[in-house]
Structure formats: structure tokens, C-alpha cells
C-alpha positions in Angstrom: 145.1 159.6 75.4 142.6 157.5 75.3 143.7 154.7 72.6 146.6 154.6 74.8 144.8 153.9 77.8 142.7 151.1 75.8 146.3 149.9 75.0 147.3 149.5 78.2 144.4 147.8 79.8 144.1 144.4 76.8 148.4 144.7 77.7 147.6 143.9 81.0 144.7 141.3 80.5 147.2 139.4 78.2 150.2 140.1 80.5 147.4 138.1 83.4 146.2 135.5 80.8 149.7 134.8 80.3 150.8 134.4 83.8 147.9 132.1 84.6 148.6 129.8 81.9 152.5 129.9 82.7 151.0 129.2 86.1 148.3 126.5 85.1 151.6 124.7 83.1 154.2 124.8 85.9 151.3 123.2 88.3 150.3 121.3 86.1 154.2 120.2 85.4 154.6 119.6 89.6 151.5 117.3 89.6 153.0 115.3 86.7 156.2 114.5 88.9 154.7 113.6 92.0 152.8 111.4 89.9 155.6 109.6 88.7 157.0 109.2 92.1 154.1 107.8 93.3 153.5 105.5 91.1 157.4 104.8 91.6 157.1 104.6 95.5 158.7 107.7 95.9 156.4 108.7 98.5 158.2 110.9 100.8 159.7 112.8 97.2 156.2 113.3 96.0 155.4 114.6 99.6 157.9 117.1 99.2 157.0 118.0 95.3 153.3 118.8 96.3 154.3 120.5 99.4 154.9 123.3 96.7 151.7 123.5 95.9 150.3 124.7 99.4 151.2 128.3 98.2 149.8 128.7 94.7 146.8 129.1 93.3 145.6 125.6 91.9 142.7 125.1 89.5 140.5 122.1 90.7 140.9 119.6 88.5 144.8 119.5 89.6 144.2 120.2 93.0 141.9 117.0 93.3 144.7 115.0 91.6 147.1 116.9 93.7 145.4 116.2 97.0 144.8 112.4 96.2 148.7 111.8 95.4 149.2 113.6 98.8 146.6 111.2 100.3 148.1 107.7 98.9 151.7 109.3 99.9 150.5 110.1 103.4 149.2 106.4 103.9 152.4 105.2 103.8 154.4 107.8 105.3 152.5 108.9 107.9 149.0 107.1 108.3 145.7 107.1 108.4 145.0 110.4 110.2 147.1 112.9 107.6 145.9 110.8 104.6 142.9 111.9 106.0 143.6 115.6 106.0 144.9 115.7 102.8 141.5 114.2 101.0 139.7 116.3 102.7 141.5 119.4 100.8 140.7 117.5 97.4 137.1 116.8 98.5 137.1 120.6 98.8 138.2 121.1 95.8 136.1 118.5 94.2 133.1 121.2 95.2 132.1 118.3 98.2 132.2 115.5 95.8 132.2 112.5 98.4 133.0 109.8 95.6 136.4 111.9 94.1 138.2 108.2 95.5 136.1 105.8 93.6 138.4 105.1 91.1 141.9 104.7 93.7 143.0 101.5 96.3 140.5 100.6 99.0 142.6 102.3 101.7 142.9 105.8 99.6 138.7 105.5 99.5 138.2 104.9 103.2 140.4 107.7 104.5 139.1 110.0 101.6 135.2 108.4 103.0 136.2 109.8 106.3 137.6 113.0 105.2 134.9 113.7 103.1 132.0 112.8 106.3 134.4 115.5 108.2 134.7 118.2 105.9 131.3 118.1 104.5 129.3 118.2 108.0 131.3 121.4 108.4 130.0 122.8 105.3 127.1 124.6 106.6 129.1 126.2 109.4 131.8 127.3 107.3 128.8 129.4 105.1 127.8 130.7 108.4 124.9 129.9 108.0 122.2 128.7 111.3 119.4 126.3 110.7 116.2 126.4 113.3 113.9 124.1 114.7 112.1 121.2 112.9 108.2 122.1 114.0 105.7 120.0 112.9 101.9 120.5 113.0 100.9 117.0 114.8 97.6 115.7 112.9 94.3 115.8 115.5 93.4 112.4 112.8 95.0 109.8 111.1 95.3 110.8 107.1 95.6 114.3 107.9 98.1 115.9 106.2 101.6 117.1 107.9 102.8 120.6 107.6 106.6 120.7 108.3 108.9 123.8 108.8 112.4 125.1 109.6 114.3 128.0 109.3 117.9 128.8 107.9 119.6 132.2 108.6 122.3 133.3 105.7 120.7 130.0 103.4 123.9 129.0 101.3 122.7 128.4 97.5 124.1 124.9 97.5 122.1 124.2 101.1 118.8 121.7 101.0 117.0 120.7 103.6 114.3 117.3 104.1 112.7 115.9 106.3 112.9 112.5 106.8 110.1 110.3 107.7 109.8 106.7 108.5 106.7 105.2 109.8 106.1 101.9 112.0 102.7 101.6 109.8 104.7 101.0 106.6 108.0 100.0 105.7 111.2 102.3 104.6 111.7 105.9 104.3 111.4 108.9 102.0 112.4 112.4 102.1 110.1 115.8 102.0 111.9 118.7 100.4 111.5 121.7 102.6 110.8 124.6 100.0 111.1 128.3 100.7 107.7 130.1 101.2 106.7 133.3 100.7 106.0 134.0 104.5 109.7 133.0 105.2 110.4 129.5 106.8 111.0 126.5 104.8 107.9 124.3 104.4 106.9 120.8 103.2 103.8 118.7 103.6 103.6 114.9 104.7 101.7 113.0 102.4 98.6 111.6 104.3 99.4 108.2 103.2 101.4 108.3 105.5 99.3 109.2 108.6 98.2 105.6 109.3 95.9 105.2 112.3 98.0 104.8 116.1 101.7 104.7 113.5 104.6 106.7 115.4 106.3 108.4 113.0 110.1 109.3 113.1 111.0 112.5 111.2 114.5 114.4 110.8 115.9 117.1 109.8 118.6 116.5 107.3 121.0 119.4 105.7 122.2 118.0 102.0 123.5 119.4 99.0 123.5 118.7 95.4 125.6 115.2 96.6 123.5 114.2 99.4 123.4 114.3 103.3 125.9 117.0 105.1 126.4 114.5 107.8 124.2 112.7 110.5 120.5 114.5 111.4 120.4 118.1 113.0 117.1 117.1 115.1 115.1 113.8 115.3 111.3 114.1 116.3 108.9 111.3 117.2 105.0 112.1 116.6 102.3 109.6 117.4 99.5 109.6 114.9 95.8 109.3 116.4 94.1 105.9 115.8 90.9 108.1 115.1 90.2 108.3 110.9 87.9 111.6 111.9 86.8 113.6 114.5 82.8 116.0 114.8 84.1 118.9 116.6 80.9 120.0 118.8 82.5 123.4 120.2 81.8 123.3 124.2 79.2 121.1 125.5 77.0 122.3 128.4 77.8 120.8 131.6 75.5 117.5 131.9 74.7 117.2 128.4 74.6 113.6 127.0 76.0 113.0 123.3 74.9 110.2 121.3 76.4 109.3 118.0 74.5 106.9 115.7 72.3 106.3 119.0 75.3 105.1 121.0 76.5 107.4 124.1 79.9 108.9 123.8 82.4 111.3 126.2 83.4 114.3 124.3 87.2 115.6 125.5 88.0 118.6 126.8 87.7 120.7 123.6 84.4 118.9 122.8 85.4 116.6 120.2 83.9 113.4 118.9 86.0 111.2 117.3 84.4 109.0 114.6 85.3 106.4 111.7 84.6 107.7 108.2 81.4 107.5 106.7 77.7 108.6 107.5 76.3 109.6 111.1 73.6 110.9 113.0 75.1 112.8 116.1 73.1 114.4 118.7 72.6 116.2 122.2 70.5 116.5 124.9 70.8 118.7 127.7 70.0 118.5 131.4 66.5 120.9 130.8 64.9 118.1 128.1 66.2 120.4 124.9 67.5 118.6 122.0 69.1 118.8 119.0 70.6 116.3 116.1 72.2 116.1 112.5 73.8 114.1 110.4 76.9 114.5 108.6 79.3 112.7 106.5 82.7 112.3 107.3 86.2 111.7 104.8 89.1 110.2 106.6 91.8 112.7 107.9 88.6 115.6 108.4 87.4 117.6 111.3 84.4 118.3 110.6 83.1 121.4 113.0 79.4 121.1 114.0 77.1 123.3 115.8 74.3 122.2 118.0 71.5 124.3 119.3 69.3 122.2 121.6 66.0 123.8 121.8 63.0 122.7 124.0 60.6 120.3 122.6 57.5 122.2 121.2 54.3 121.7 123.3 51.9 118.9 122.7 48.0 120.1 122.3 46.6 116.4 121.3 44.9 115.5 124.3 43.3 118.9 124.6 42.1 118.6 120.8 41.0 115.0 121.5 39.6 115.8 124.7 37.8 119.3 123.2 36.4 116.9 120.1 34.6 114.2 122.0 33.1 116.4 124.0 31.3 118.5 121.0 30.4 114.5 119.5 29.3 113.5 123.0 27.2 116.8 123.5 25.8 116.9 119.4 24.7 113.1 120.2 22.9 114.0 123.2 21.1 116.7 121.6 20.1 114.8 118.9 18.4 112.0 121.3 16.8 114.4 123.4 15.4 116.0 120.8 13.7 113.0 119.7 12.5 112.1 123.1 10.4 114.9 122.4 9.3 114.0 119.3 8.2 110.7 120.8 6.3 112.8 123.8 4.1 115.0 120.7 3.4 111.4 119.1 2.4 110.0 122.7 0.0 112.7 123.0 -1.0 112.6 119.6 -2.0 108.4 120.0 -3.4 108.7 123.2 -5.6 111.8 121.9 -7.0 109.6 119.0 -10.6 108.2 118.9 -11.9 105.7 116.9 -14.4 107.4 114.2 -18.2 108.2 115.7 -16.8 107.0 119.2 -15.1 108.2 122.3 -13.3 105.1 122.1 -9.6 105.5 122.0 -7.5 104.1 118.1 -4.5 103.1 120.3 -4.2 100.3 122.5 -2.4 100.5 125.4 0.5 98.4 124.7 0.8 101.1 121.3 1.3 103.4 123.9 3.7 102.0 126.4 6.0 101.1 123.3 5.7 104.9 122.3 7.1 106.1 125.9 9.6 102.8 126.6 11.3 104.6 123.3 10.8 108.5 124.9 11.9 107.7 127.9 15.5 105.3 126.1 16.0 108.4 124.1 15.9 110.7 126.9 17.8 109.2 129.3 20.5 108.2 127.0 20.4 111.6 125.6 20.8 113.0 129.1 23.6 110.5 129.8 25.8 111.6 126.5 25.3 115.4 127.7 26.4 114.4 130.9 29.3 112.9 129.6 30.1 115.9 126.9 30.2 118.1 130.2 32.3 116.1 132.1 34.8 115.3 129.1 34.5 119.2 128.4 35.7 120.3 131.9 39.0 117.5 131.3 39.5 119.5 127.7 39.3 123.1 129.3 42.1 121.9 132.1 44.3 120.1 129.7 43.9 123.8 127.7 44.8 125.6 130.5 47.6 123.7 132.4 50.9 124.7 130.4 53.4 122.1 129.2 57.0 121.8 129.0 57.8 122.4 132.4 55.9 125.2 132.7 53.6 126.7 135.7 50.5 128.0 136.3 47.9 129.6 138.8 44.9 128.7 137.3 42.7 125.9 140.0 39.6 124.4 138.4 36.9 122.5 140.5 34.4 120.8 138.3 30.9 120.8 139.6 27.9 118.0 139.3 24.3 118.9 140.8 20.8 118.1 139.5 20.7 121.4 137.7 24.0 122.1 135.9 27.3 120.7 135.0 30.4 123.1 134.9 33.3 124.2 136.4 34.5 126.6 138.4 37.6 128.0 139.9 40.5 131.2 139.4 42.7 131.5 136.8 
């Protein structure tokens, strides 16, 4: 049972085989006629011989040659229009091969160039197929890369799609194959060559197959490249705050940004308050660089009080030292004026001896007095510059310094 079923089925497959090639031969036979009365100038014979055709089943290679003897037949019989129509059918045939007329008359090749423009913008439609937008991520800085996309619902195999980008910063054009991704849409990236400073790029969206374009662009875009080669991104900048960028003032926009050329910079702010911050950074063309400020108050300044606080204690150790000399020269005053020449009451010490001894008491002690003096009044400066704050601050502390015969100080509530 089943030999004889085994039996049957290679009958059959050789029964098929053998139609097809009886098939193959008689329309292969049918083209070979019509080519003779072509070439004859049988036209409207030929016409009829292929019209035979319509209803079989015609491998390519004869239904190109078929469809291009209907095409020079239809020139002359009917015109341009149905020549048309019929290269169109061998264009199909020819799997969408635009040039299948490069070989025939200059006529045969501009109705087969218009039937093949027709037929092969429809191609896309016919697979049922639905292409989406062109988006493009618009560069924030010249030579910043491009990212492209698109979609296609029901992608044909033989379906490619670029994007075509000319630029008025250099001359000519090139396409960017739009590749499938692993998130879905199509994507390609724009060189950043390309991305010259204030260029206006035109880009479109161009369906092709293995042969080329599938008719005119789908979508045309126009994108105007920044003339900035970088930008600092700053975040959002307090209300009043001034920015300086290599010590020159500049506006941040709306979103805080700087823009910059490439290279090495010292960027800074300052807000309203006095607080302040800075850095520097380098910057590559086609980069946002994203920096973040923290303006923080200026630490307080104790020099003066130090100064102040120092004199004082080399004012009052000076003064010491004289007045304690002064007295010195008061026990040797006594002590000269107390001697007596030996065996006499006579005094050893003349009176000029004398006076000399207490002119230099007396320069000691007053000058001594005069740096203490001084120690205490730069002292009293030292303890207020100690006590009033800095940076803005406030404080309740009032200090009255006080001068009498008997004291120097201060005094006051803190």
C-alpha cells in the first residue's frame, strides 16, 4: 500500500515537471514569434501573440522579454501611455530592476524610465507596509552627533530606508542607513562632521531597495545647527546671580546654560548675599559639560584683630621694659646722691652727674608710660574688632573705652 502510494506521488511530481516544461517551451515558443514580428514591424500581430500571455504563468526572464516587445509594439500602435503600462509589468517582473531598457531604442527606455518611477514608488504600498515619522534629536552644539529614527509597520525584506543629509556648511550629500534596533524603530547617527557651527541642515527620508530610491522623499526636515562649539550647563541660577566666564560677564538662558568655545575656562558665580563659587573645566567641541556651583559665604577675616591684639602686647612689653628701668635709674639716683667722698661729708657726685641720671629716669618713664598708654588704647581697638562679627553679621555687644589719670579700659554690655 504503501510503495504504491510512493508511486503515485514521484508520478505526479513528474506528471507537474512535465507540464511546466511543456509550459516553459510553448511560452517560450510565443515569445520567439512576437519577436520576429517585431523586429518585422508586425506590431499590431505581435500585440496580439503576447496578448496570450496575460493568462499563463510566465517565468521572468520571458516575461521581461515579453513585456518589452509589448512595450516597443505599443509605441507605435498606441503611444506613449500603454507603452508605458506594459514596462511597467516587465519592471515587475524584472524584481524592480529600473535599467531592464538599457540595452533597447531611446523611446522604449523613457517610457520603461517612467513606468519603472510609477510602479516602483508603489512598491511599498503594495507590501502594505506604513512608514512613520523622520524624528531627529536636534544637537544643543555644533559637532554633536545626530540621532535619527523612523518607524515601518509590516517592514518588507527588500525595504531600506536613509536619511538624507545635505548641509549649507559643506558641499554634496550622503546617506545614513536607518538600522533596526533592538528597542524597535529604525535608527542612524549623523556623523558630527557634519554639525558645522550655524549650518542648516536638510535631511530626508528616503524608502529604497536593493536598486535604489522607491520614488521622491516621504518627509523633508530642515534643522539649524547652533553656532556654539560647547555649552557649561550651570543647572538653575538663583535669581540675581552674576556669571562670569574667564572673568567676562555672561547671560545664562532659561535652562542655565553657558555656551562656550572649546578649550580651557574658569567659570564662576556670585550671588546677590556676597557668596561665591568658581571652577574650571575643559571643554571638547560638540560637549555639554554639566557643572554644579555651590556659592558659599566668604569665610570671616580675623587679621586686623590679630594685628590689632599683637601691637598691643609689643606696645605694652615695651612699656614695661622702660618703666622698669626708670626705676632702676631712681635706685642709682639715690645711690649717687647718697655717696660721700672718703673721710668727708662731701658728696662723690656732682650735680650735673645727677641731673644726667634723672633727665634719663624721667625719658624712660614717660616714654614708658606713653607706650602703655598706647598698648591700652590699641588693646580696646583689638577687643572690638574681636567682638564685632563679620560677614554681615550682628551684634549687641556696645563698648565705651575709658581714659582717666588712673586707669585705661573699657567698658560696656555684651
Amino acid at each position: 500500500m504503501i510503495g504504491r502510494s510512493i508511486a503515485g506521488v514521484a508520478l505526479a511530481l513528474a506528471t507537474l515537471a512535465l507540464t511546466s516544461e511543456a509550459r516553459a517551451q510553448d511560452a517560450a515558443s510565443i515569445v520567439a514569434k512576437a519577436r520576429d514580428q517585431v523586429d518585422n514591424g508586425n506590431y499590431a500581430d505581435a500585440l496580439k501573440t503576447l496578448s496570450v500571455l496575460r493568462s499563463k504563468n510566465v517565468p521572468p526572464q520571458l516575461a521581461v522579454e515579453a513585456g518589452l516587445l509589448e512595450t516597443t509594439a505599443l509605441l507605435v500602435a498606441q503611444g506613449q501611455d500603454a507603452a508605458a503600462s506594459a514596462c511597467g509589468r516587465a519592471v515587475v517582473a524584472a524584481g524592480y530592476d529600473p535599467d531592464i531598457a538599457r540595452d533597447l531604442s531611446p523611446k522604449v527606455r523613457d517610457a520603461c524610465r517612467a513606468a519603472s518611477k510609477k510602479v516602483r514608488g508603489e512598491r511599498v504600498s503594495a507590501a502594505k507596509a506604513t512608514i512613520g515619522k523622520l524624528e531627529i534629536a536636534e544637537p544643543e552644539v555644533a559637532y554633536q552627533p545626530v540621532r535619527l529614527s523612523t518607524t515601518v509597520d509590516k517592514k518588507p525584506s527588500f525595504l531600506r530606508m536613509v536619511a538624507r543629509v545635505e548641509s549649507s556648511g559643506l558641499e554634496g550629500a550622503f546617506d545614513v542607513p536607518l538600522i533596526p534596533s533592538d528597542e524597535g524603530p529604525l535608527l542612524g547617527t549623523l556623523d558630527p562632521s557634519w554639525i558645522r557651527p550655524s549650518a542648516s541642515l536638510t535631511i530626508k527620508l528616503v524608502a529604497q531597495d536593493k536598486f535604489g530610491d522607491l520614488g521622491d522623499a516621504l518627509e523633508t526636515r530642515t534643522v539649524k545647527v547652533p553656532a556654539a562649539e560647547a555649552i557649561v550647563a550651570l543647572g538653575e541660577v538663583p535669581k540675581g546671580a552674576k556669571v562670569t566666564l574667564d572673568g567676562d560677564p555672561v547671560t545664562p538662558d532659561d535652562k542655565g546654560r553657558v555656551a562656550a568655545p572649546a578649550g580651557k575656562h574658569e567659570i564662576a558665580m556670585t550671588l546677590a548675599s556676597g557668596a561665591y563659587a568658581e571652577a574650571d573645566i575643559e571643554l571638547s567641541r560638540g560637549v555639554v559639560a554639566r557643572l554644579a556651583l555651590a556659592p558659599q559665604q566668604p569665610s570671616p577675616s580675623r587679621v586686623l584683630p590679630w594685628v590689632a591684639t599683637g601691637t598691643a602686647f609689643a606696645l605694652g612689653v615695651a612699656g614695661g621694659v622702660l618703666l622698669i628701668n626708670s626705676e632702676a635709674r631712681r635706685s642709682e639716683l639715690e645711690d649717687a646722691a647718697a655717696e660721700r667722698e672718703p673721710g668727708t661729708d662731701l658728696p662723690a657726685n656732682d650735680y650735673a652727674t645727677l641731673q644726667d641720671i634723672d633727665d634719663e629716669r624721667k625719658l624712660f618713664q614717660y616714654v614708658g608710660i606713653g607706650l602703655l598708654s598706647g598698648a591700652g588704647a590699641v588693646a580696646i581697638t583689638a577687643t572690638v574688632l574681636w567682638l564685632v562679627p563679620t560677614g554681615g553679621g550682628s551684634s549687641s555687644a556696645a563698648l565705651e573705652p575709658i581714659f582717666t589719670p588712673g586707669m585705661i579700659g573699657v567698658r560696656g554690655r555684651f
